[in-house]
C-alpha positions in Angstrom: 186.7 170.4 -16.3 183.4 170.8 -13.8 184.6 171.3 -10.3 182.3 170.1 -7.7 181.5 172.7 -4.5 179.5 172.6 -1.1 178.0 175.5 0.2 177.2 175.0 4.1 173.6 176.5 4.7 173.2 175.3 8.0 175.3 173.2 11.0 178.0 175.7 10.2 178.5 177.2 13.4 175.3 175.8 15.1 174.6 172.6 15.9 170.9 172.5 14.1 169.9 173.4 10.6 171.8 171.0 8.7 171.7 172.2 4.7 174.5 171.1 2.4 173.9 172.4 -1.2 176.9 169.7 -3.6 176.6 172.0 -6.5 178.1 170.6 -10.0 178.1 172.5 -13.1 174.4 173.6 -13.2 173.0 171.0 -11.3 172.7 170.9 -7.4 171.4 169.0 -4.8 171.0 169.3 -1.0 172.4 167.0 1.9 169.7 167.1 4.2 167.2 169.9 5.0 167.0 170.6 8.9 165.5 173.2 10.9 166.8 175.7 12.7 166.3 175.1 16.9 167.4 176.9 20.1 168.2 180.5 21.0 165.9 183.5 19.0 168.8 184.6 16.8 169.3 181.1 16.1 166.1 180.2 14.9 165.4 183.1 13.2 167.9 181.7 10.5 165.1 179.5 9.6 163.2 182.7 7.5 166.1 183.8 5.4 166.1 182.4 2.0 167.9 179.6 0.0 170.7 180.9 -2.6 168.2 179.2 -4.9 165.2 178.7 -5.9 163.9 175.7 -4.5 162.2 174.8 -8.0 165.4 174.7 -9.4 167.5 172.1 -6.9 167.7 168.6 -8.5 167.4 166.4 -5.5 167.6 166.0 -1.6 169.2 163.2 0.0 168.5 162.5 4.2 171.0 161.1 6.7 168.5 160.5 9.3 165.1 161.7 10.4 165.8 164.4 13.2 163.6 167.7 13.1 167.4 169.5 13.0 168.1 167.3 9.6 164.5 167.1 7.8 162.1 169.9 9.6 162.5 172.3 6.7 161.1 170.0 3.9 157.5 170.8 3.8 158.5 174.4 3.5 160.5 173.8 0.8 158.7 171.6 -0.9 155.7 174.9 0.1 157.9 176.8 -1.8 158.1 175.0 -5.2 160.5 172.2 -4.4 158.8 168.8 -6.4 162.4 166.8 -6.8 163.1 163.3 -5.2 163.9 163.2 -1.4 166.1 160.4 -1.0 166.6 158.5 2.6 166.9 154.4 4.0 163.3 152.9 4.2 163.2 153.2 8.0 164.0 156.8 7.7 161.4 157.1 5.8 159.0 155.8 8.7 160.7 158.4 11.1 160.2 161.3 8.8 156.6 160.6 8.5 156.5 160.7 12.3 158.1 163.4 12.7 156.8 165.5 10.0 153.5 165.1 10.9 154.3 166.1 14.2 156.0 169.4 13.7 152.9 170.2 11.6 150.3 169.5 14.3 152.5 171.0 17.3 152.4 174.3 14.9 148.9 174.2 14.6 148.5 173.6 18.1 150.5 176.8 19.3 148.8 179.0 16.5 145.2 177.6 17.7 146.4 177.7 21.4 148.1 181.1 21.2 151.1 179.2 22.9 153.6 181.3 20.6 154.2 183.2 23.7 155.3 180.1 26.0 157.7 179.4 23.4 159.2 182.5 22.2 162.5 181.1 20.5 159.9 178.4 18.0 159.9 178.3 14.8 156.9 180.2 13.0 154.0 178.0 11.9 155.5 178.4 8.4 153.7 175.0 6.9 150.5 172.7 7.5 149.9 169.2 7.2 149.3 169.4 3.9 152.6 170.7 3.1 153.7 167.5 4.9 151.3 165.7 2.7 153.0 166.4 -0.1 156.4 166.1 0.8 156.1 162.1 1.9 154.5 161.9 -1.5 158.2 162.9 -3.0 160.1 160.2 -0.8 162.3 157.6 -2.4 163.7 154.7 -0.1 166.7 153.6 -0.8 168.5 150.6 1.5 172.0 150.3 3.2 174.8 149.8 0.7 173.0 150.7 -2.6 174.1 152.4 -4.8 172.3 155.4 -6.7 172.2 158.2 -9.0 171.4 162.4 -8.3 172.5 165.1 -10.6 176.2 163.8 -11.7 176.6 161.7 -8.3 176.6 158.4 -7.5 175.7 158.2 -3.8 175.4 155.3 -1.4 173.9 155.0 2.2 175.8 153.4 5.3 174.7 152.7 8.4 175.4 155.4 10.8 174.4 153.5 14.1 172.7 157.3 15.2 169.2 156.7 15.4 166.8 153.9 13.3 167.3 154.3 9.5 170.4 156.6 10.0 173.3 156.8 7.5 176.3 158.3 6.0 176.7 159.4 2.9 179.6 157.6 0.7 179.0 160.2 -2.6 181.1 160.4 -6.0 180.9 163.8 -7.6 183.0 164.7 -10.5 185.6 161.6 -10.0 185.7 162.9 -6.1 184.9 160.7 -3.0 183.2 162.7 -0.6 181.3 161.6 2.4 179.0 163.6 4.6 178.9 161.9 8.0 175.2 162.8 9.3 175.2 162.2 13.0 177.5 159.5 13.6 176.4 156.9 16.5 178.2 155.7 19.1 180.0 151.6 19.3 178.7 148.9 21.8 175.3 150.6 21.9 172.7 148.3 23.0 169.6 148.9 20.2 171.7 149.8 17.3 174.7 148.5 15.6 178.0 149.9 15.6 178.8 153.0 12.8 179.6 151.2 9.1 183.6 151.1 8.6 184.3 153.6 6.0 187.6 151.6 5.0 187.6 154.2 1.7 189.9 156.7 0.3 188.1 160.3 0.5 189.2 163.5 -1.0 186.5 165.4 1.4 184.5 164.6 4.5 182.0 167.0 6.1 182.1 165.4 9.5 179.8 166.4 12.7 181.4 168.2 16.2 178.6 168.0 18.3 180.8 166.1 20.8 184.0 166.7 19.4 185.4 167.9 22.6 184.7 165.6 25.1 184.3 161.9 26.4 181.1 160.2 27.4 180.9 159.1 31.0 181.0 155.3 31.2 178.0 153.4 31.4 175.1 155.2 32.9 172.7 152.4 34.1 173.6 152.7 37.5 173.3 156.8 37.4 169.4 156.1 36.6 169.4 153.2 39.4 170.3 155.9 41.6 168.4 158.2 40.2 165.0 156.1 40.6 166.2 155.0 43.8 166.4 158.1 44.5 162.3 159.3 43.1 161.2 156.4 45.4 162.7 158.1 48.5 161.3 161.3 47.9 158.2 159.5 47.9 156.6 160.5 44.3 156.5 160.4 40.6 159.7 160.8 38.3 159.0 162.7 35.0 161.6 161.9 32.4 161.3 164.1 29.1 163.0 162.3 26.4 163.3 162.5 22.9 160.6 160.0 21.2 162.9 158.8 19.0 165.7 156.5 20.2 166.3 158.1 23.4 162.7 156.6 24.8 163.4 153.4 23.2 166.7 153.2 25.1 165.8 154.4 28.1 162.4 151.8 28.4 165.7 149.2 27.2 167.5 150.5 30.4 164.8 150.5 32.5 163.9 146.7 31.5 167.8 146.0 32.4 167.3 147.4 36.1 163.6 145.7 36.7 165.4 142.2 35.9 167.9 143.4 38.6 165.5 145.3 41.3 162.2 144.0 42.9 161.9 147.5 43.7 162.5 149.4 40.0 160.3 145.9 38.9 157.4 147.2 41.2 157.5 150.7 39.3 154.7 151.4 37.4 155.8 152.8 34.0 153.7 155.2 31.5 154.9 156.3 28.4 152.9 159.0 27.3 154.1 159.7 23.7 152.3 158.8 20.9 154.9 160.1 18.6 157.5 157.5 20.7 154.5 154.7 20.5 155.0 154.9 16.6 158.9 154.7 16.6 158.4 151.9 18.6 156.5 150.5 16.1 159.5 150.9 13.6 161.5 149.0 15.5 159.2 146.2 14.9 158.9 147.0 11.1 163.2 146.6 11.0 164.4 144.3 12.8 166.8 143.7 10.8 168.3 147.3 11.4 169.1 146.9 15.0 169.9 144.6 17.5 167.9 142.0 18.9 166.7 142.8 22.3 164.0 141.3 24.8 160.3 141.7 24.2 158.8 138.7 25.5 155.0 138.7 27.0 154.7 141.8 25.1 157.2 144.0 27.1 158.5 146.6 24.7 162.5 146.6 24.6 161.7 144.4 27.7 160.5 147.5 29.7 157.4 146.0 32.0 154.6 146.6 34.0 154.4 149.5 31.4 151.1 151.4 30.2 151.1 153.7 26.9 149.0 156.7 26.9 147.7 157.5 23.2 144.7 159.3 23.4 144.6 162.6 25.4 142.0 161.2 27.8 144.9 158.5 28.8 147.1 160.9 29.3 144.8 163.0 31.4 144.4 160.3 33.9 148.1 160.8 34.8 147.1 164.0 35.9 146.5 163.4 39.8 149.7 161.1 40.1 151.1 161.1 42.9 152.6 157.9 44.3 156.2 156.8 42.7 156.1 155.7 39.2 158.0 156.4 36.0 156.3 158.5 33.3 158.3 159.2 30.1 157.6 162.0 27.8 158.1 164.0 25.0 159.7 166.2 24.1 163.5 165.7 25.1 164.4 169.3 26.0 160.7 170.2 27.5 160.1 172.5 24.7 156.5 171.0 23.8 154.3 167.9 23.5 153.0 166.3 26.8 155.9 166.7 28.9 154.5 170.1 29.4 151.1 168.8 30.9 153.2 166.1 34.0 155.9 169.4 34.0 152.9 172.0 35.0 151.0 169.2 37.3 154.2 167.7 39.5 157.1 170.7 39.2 154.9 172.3 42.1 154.8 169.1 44.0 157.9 168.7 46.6 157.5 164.8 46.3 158.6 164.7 42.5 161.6 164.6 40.7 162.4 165.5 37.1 165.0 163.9 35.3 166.5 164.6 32.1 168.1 162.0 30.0 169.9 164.4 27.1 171.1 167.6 26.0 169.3 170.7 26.9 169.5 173.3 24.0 170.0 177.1 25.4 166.9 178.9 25.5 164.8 175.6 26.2 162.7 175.2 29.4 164.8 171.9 30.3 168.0 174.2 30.3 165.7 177.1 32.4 165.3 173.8 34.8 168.6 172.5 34.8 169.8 176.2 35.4 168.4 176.3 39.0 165.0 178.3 38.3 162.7 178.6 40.9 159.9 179.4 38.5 159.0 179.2 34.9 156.4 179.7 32.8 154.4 177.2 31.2 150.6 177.4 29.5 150.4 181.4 30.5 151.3 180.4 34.5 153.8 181.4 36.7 154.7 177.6 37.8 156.9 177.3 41.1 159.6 174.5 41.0 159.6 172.6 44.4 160.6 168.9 42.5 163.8 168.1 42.3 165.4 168.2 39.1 168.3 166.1 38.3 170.1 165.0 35.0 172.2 162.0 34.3 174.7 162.1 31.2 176.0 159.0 28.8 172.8 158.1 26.7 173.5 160.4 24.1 173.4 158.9 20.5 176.2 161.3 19.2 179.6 159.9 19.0 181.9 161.5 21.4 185.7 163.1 20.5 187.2 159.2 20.9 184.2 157.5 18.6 184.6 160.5 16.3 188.5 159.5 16.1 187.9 155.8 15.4 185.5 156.3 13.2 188.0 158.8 11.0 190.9 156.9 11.1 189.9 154.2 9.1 189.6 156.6 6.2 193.0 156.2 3.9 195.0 158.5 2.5 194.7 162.5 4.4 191.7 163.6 3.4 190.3 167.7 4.2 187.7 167.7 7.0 185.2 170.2 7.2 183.6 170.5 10.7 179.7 170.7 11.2 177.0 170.1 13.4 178.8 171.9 16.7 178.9 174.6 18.6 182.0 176.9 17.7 184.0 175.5 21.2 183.4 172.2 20.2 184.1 172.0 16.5 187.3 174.1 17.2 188.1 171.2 19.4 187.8 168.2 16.7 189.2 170.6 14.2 192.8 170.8 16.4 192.5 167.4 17.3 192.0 165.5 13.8 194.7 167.5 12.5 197.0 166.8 14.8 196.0 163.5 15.6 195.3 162.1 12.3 197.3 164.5 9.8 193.9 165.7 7.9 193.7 169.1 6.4 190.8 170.9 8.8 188.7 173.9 8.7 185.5 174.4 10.6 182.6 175.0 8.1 181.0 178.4 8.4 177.8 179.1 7.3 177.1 180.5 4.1 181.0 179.7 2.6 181.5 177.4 -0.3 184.4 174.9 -0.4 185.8 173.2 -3.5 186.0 169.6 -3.5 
């Protein structure tokens, strides 16, 4: 009888670098295909090689389209890979995005010389052709479809993570087994709620990323407070966020407190992201993928008095800013794209605050920030920090340890967990929790160890 086995690659230990190779018999395939991102040692993972050859892997099948979960498909694909890459249609959109993105900022920092700025990147280890070729491999597949990949039958559910996001509901060798991606959070107000699993499992390779802690409680009043606040000190607030879904929420959030507050509704707004302008553009290509929310008079997620910045001369003329406005950014964590521009032009300016919307990733500049440093580098110069720099907390996408729970306990039977996607503290956490709360066999995954199914 063929016995089924994952071997965790990535996310086993880390957060990032999510790899899953489902081997059966002779055949394999991989459960996603991310990078590698934050401290040196951690990245550095990205540049040891595959247990196989790349050539020889039968397929690759996406949860969502995150750099952490798809970033290292154009170098495998650089490598030899030429199999299908399986993902929902809107994922599909985002890995185009994003892909082409990670290609250009590599390009960027090898033609810039940046590699110094950033010391913990990834290596410029593919080009846009590499990209090129690897959206020429992708095969949507929709929500609650099923379909076929070495011996598996595999279906996609709705996640409720980002756009396009799923878990994976797999058969493999008369075994239910469901990888759970990044799982979303319930009551969000863009997406829908997480699909109910309602399903027997033998195995489920679950993420930790929040598995040992609650979300605060609604945060539109922390960013109230926190504009509020900007407006006092008399001068622009730069928000990095990610470009997709947490700039999409947060121009949703800000359209909530303009249609309560003359004075946030007096704010001008600039997002200056074209990466984020072309998720927004998803949205509009889906709508059947998320919930409907305002956009009347051509007010984006019912953010107004807003102005995109696509071309670099736009985005220049935010350079001499100086009276209070909102001006959104990528990237999330301040580790590249234009955030770095408004970061080097208003950290040095006492009137300016600096607000951060998500997780900041050890070794990033937002965590340097965050940290209390009075200077940092950025672009070769020794910037002084005289802004203020605050951070509010509850617009993460990531389930926290209660949404985790509820989404496990509608599985039947006592399935064996497998922990992923968390720092060791955090996964540790879930781990305890899930077994004695629920009565699963659990083990936190560790990279490079194969389990049975």
């Amino acid at each position: 009888m063929i016995v089924a086995e994952i071997t965790f690659l990535g996310a086993a230990g880390t957060v990032t670098g999510s790899k899953h190779l489902v081997a059966s018999g002779s055949q394999h395939f991989l459960v996603d295909c991310g990078l590698f991102q934050g401290t040196q040692n951690v990245v550095a993972l990205n540049e040891q090689p595959l247990p196989v050859a790349p050539s020889s892997i039968g397929g690759i099948v996406l949860t969502h389209g995150h750099i952490d979960h798809v970033g290292y498909l154009p170098k495998i694909v650089h490598d030899g890979y030429a199999g299908p890459i399986y993902c929902t249609p809107a994922t599909a959109g985002v890995l185009q995005i994003v892909l082409e993105d990670a290609a250009h900022l590599q390009g960027h920092l090898r033609v810039r010389g940046f590699q110094n700025e950033r010391p913990h990147a990834p290596p410029p280890f593919y080009e846009m052709q590499d990209v090129a070729a690897t959206l020429e491999l992708v095969q949507a597949v929709p929500y609650e479809q099923d379909f076929s990949l070495c011996s598996a039958r595999l279906r996609f559910r709705n996640a409720g993570h980002i756009l396009g996001s799923a878990f994976i509901d797999a058969t493999i060798e008369g075994k239910r087994v469901f990888f759970s991606g990044d799982l979303g959070r319930y009551s969000r107000p863009l997406l829908y709620d997480p699909a109910d699993p309602a399903a027997s499992a033998d195995v489920i390779v679950c993420e930790s990323t929040y598995g040992d802690r609650l979300h605060p409680p609604e945060p539109l009043n922390d960013l109230k407070v926190a504009i509020d606040a900007a407006v006092l000190r008399g001068g622009p607030l730069v928000m990095p966020a990610f470009a997709v879904e947490r700039t999409q929420d947060m121009l949703y959030a800000i359209g909530q407190l303009q249609a309560q507050d003359p004075q946030v509704a007096g704010l001008p707004v600039h997002l200056d992201s074209p990466m984020a302008i072309k998720v927004d553009a998803l949205f509009a290509e889906f709508p059947d993928e998320h919930r409907p929310f305002a956009n009347e008079g051509g007010a984006p997620f019912g953010c107004r008095n807003l102005t995109v910045h696509v071309t670099t001369e736009e985005s220049k003329a935010l350079n001499d800013l100086q009276a209070p406005a909102i001006v959104i950014a990528a990237s999330g964590m301040a580790a590249g794209g234009r955030v770095l521009h408004h970061l080097h032009n208003q950290l040095p300016n006492a009137k300016a605050t600096v607000l951060f919307v998500g997780y900041q990733g050890a070794g990033t500049l937002g965590s340097a920030l965050l940290g209390g440093a009075r200077t940092v580098r950025i672009y070769g110069d020794q910037v002084p920090v005289q802004a203020q720099v605050a951070s509010i907390k509850g617009y993460s996408a990531h389930a926290d340890q209660n949404e985790l729970l509820r989404w496990l306990s509608q599985f039947q039977d006592k399935p064996r967990m497998y922990a992923v996607h968390g720092e060791p503290a955090s996964a540790e956490v879930l781990d305890a929790v899930v077994r004695e709360r629920l009565g699963f066999a659990t083990q936190m995954a560790q990279r490079g160890t194969t389990v049975t199914v």
